[in-house]
VOGU-3710 file (C-alpha; in Angstrom, 3 decimals, decimal comma):
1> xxxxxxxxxx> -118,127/245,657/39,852  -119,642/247,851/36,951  -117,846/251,450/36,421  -118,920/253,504/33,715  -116,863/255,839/31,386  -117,637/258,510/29,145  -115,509/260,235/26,547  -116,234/262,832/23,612  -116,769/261,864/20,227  -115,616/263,854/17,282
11> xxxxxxxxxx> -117,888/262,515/14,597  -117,617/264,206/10,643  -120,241/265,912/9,613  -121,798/263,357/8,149  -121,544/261,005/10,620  -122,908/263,419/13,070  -126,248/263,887/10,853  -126,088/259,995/10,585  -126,224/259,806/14,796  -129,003/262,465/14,744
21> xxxxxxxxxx> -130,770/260,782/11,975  -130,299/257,983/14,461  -131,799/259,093/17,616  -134,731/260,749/15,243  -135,614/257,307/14,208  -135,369/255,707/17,899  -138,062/258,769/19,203  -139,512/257,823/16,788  -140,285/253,981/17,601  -140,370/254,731/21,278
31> xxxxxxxxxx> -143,727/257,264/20,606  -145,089/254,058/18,187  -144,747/251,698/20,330  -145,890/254,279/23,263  -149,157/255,125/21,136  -149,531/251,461/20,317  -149,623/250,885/24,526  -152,252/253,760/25,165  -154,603/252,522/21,588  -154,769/249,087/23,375
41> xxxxxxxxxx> -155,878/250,172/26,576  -158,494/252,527/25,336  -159,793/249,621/23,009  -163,573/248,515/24,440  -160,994/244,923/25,181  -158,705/246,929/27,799  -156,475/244,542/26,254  -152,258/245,187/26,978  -149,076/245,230/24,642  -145,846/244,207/26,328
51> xxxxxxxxxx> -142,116/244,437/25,547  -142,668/240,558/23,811  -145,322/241,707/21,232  -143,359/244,766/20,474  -140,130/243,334/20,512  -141,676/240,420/17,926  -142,939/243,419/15,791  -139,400/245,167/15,215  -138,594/242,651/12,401  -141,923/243,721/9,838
61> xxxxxxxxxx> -141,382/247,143/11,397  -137,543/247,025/10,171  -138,782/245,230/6,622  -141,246/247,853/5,811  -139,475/251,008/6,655  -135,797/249,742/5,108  -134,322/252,892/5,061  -135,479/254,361/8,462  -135,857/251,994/10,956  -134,497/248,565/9,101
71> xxxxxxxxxx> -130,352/251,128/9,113  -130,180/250,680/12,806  -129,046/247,880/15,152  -131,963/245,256/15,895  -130,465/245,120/19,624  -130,602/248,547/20,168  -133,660/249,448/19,074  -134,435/246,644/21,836  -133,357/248,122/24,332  -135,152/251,257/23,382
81> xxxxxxxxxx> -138,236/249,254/23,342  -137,195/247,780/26,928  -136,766/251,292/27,749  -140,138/252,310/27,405  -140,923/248,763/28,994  -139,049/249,682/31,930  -141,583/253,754/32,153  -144,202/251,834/32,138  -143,597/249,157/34,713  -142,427/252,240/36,584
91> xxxxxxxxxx> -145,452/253,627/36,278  -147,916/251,014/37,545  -145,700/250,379/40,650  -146,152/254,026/41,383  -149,620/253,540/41,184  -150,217/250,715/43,338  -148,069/252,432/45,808  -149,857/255,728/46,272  -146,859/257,958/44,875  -147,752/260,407/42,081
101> xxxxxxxxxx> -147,923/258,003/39,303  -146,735/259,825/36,218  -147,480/258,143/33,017  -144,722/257,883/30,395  -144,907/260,690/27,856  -144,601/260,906/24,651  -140,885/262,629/23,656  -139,852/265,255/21,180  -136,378/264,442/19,023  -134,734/267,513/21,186
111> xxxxxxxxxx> -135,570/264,922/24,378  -134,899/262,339/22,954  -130,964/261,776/23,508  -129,316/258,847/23,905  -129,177/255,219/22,610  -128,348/252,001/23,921  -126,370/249,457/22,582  -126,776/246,137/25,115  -124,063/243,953/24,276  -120,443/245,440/22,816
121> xxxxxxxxxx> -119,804/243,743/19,399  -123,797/243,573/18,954  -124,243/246,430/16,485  -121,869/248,506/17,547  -117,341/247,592/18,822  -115,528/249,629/21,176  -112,348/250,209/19,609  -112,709/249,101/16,518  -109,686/249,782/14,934  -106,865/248,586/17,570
131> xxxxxxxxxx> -104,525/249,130/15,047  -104,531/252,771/14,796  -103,966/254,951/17,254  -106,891/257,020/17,302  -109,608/255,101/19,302  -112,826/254,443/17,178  -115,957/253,195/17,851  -118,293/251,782/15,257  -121,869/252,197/15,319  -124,334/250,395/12,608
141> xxxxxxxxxx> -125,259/252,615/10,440  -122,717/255,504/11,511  -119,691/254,116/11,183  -116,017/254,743/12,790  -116,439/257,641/14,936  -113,196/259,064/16,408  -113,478/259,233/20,156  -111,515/261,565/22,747  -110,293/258,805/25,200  -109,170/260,838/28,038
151> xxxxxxxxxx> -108,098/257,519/29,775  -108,004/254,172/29,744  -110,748/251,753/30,218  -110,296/248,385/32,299  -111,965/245,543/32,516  -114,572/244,054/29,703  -117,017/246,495/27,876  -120,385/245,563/28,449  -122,578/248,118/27,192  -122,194/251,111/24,740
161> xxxxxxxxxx> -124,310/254,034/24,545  -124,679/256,976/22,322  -126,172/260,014/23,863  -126,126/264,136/22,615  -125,642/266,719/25,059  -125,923/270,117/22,975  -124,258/270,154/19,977  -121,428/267,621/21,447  -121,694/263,433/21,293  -120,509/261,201/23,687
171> xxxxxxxxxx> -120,090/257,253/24,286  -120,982/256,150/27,115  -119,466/252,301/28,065  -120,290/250,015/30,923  -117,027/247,601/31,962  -117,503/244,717/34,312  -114,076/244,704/36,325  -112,544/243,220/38,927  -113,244/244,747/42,765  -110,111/247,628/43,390
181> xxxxxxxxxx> -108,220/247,399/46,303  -109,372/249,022/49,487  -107,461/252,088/50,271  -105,145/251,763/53,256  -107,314/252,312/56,714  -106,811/255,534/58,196  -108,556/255,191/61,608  -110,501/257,848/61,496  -114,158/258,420/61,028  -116,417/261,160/60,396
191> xxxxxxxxxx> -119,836/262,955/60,598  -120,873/265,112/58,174  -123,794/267,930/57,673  -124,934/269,312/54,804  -126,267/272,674/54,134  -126,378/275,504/52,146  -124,560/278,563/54,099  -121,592/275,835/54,302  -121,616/273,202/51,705  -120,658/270,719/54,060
201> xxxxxxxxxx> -119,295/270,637/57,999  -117,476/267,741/59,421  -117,358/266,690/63,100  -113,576/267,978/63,203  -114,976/271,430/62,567  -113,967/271,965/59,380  -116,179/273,196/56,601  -116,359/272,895/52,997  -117,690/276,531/50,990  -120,550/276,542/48,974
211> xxxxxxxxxx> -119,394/277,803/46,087  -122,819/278,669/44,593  -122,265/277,591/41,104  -125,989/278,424/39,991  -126,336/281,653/41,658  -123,430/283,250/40,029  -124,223/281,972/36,545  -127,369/284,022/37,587  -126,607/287,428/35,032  -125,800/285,392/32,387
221> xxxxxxxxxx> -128,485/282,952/32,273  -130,805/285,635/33,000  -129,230/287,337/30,029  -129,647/284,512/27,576  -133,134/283,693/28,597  -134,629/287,395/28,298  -132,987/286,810/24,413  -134,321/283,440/24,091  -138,036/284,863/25,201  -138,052/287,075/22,061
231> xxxxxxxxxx> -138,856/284,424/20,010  -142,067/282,638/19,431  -142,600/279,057/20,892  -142,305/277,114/17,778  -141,116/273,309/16,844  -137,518/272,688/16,281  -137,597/272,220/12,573  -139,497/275,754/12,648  -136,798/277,566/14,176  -134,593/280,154/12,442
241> xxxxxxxxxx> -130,482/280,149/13,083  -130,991/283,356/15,880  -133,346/281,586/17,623  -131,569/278,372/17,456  -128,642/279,955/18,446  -130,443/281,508/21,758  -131,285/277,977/22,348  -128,266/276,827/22,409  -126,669/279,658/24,846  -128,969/278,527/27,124
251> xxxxxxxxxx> -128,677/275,042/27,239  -125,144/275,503/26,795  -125,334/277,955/30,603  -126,607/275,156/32,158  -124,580/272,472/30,898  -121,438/274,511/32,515  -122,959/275,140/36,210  -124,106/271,135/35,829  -120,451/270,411/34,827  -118,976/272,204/37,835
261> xxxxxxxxxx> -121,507/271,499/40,455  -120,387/267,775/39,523  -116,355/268,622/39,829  -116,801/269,988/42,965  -118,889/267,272/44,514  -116,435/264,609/42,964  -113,455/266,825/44,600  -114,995/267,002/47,896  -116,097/263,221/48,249  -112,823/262,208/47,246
271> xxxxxxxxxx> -111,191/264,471/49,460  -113,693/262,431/52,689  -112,958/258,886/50,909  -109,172/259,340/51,768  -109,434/260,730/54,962  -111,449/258,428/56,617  -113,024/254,673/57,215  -116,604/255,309/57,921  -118,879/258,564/56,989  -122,038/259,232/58,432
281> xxxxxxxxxx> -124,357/261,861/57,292  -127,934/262,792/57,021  -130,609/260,651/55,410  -132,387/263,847/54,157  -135,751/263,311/52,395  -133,765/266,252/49,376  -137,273/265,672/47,332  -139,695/266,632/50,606  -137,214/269,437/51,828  -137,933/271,327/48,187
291> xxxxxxxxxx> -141,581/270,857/47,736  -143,439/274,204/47,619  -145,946/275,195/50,754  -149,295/273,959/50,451  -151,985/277,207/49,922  -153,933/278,660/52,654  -157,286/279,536/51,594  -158,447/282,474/53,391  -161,815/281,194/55,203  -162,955/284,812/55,372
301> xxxxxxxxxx> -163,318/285,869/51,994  -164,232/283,176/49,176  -161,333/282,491/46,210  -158,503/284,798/48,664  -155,729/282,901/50,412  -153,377/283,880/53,135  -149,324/284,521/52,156  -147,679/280,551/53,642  -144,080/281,823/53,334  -144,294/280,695/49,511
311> xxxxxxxxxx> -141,771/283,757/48,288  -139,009/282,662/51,231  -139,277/278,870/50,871  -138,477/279,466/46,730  -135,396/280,929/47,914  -134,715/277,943/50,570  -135,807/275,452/47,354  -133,262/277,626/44,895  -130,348/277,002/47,520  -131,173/273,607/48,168
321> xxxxxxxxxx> -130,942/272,741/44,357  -128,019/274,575/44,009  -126,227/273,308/46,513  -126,506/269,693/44,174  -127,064/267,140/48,301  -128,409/264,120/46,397  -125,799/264,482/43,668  -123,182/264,543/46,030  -124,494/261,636/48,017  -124,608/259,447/45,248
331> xxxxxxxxxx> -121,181/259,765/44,303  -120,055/260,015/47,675  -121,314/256,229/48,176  -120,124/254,866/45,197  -116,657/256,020/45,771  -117,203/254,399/48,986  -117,728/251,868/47,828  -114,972/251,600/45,368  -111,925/252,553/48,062  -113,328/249,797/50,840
341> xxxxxxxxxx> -114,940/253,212/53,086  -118,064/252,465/55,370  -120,540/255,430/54,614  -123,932/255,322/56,861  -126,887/257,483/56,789  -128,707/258,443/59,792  -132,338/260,476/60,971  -131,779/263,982/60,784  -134,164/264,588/63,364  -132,602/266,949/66,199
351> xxxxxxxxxx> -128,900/266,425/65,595  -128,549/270,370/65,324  -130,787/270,513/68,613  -129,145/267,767/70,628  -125,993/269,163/72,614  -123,255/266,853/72,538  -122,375/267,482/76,081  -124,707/266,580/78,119  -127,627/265,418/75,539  -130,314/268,113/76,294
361> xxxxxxxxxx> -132,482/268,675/73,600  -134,452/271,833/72,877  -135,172/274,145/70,394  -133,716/276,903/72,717  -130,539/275,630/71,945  -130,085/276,936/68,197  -131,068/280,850/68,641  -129,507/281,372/64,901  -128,803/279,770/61,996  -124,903/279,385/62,787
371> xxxxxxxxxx> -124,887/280,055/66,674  -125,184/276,940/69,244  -125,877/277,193/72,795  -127,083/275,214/75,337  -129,236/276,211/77,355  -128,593/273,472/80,029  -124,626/273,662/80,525  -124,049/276,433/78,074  -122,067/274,492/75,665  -121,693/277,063/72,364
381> xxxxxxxxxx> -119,925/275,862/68,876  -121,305/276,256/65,125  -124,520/274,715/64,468  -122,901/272,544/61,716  -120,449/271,336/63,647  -122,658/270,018/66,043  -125,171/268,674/64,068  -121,878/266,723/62,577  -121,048/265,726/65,784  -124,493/264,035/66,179
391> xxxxxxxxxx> -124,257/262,616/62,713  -121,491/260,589/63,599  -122,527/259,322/67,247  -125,913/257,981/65,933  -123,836/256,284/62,908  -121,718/254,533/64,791  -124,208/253,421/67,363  -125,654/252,338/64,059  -122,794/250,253/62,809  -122,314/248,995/66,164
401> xxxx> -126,217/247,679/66,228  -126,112/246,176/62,700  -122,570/244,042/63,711  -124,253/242,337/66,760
//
């Protein structure tokens, strides 16, 4: 299996405007070879450039720009090629499909942030001085770059990858490793539903808090973007050190709620991982729940439109991003994965409607947000922990199905 690590790097100053001189240059080829894409498919030939023609290029694009673009690693300018490669293929599938296309944009050297290195030993070695011991890593063109290795990494190093966050660095590595051992069976099993007045509710009626990390960064972000809003909207290079510094504060706000909206969905999926074999929870369309309400044009009077609810379901789309589902998904299954768990995802439809009693469904039967009552036998218990319940019947009827 493939795990991924990341630690800090604590580059010199030098090497640090080496790494930025680095990603400067790899925006830069990515927008060439992007405006090379769009010039051929304008031309009166409709004629297309792929990731072979470009890749063949890199080599006169490397001997005429020597000092630029011929310092850097031939792989990993590559991959940054095959990254664009990969937009654009992206891009025409979403076409043929129907969904919003999208069409690859051109990036500034602020969003422009990481680079690739395919192979380890291929322009750049992951610990490359075993000897000391202070782990390095060496980059082409860069050099040794200390690195804060927090703990150890098992397996073989694949991949290496260099990518800014702020005014901090960080390698990223890819190691190929053997499959763990499961974790011990526990007999037990699990439903679980997600929300945002409870973070999380389990069919054993226990709940997990949502702790909200966006909504009480609220003052301060607000704070630091009223400051940053004092400045003109200028290019980076063009900014003075106040403004740069109000940039920063900002980016630097969000980079802490991201940070703990991630510990706290790696705590709580751990926490399910070890107490049970098989989790079931909602397949919830996060993407569809969030998407504003369509306009209602008022057929009375011409360019006027009727309120849809837009003001509330901003609110509903704030909590819903806060509460960080589809993060927490993902790392609930790969963790899964990892200790030998089952984890199953089910329709959504009606489980907080459906009594677990005797089965009656109705809308009746959910008169508030929290409250459940049936209005067939009476049955009353939290909302949550019935849509839980639910959550788990359906996905073990599921698992049952899929083993016959």
């Amino acid at each position: 299996m493939i795990r991924a690590y990341k630690f800090l790097l604590r580059p010199t100053v030098r090497q640090a405007q080496a790494l930025a001189e680095m990603l400067r240059d790899h925006c830069s080829l990515y927008n060439g070879a992007l405006q090379e894409r769009r010039d051929a498919w304008r031309h009166v030939s409709k004629s297309t450039v792929g990731y072979g023609v470009q890749s063949v290029q890199l080599k006169g694009i490397r001997a005429f720009d020597p000092e630029r673009q011929g310092r850097w690693s031939f792989s990993s300018q590559q991959a940054t090629l095959r990254r664009l490669d990969k937009a654009m293929q992206a891009f025409f599938r979403r076409v043929k499909s129907g969904d919003t296309p999208g069409y690859p944009r051109f990036r500034g050297v602020n969003w422009f942030d990481t680079v690739e290195f395919p192979k380890d030993g291929d322009g750049c070695r992951w610990d490359s001085t075993p000897h000391d011991p202070v782990t390095r890593v060496r980059l082409q063109g860069v050099g040794h770059v200390k690195v804060n290795q927090h703990r150890p990494v098992t397996g073989h190093v694949k991949t290496v990858s260099v990518k800014r966050e702020g005014r901090k660095w960080f390698v990223v590595l890819t190691a190929e490793q053997e499959r763990p051992q499961p974790l011990p069976a526990t007999g037990s099993v699990a439903g679980i539903d997600l929300g945002i007045a409870n973070f999380l509710a389990d069919s054993g009626g226990a709940f997990v808090p949502n702790l909200r990390h966006g909504r009480r960064a609220t003052a301060k972000l607000q704070a630091a973007q009223q400051a940053l809003s004092r400045f003109p909207r200028c290019k980076a290079n063009d900014r003075t050190a106040n403004h740069q510094r109000a940039v920063e504060k900002v980016a630097e706000l969000h980079g802490k709620v991201r940070r703990r909206r991630l510990d706290h969905a790696h705590k709580t999926a751990l926490d399910l991982v070890r107490a049970h074999d098989v989790i079931a929870h909602e397949d919830l369309k996060i993407r569809n729940m969030s998407r504003a309400p369509a306009p209602k044009p008022d057929p009375g009077r011409s360019g006027a439109f009727l309120p849809n609810g837009a003001t509330a379901k901003a609110g509903l789309n704030r909590g819903i991003t806060d509460a960080g589902w589809g993060v927490f998904l993902t790392i609930l299954h790969a963790k899964a994965e990892s200790a030998g768990r089952e984890v199953i995802a089910v329709n959504p439809r009606n489980t907080s409607r459906t009594c677990p009693h005797c089965g009656h469904t109705a809308e009746e039967n959910r008169p508030t947000q929290e409250k459940f009552h049936c209005v067939a036998c009476g049955h009353t218990a939290h909302a949550d922990t019935v849509g839980a319940i639910n959550v788990l019947r359906a996905g073990l009827v599921r698992r049952d199905a899929d083993l016959v």
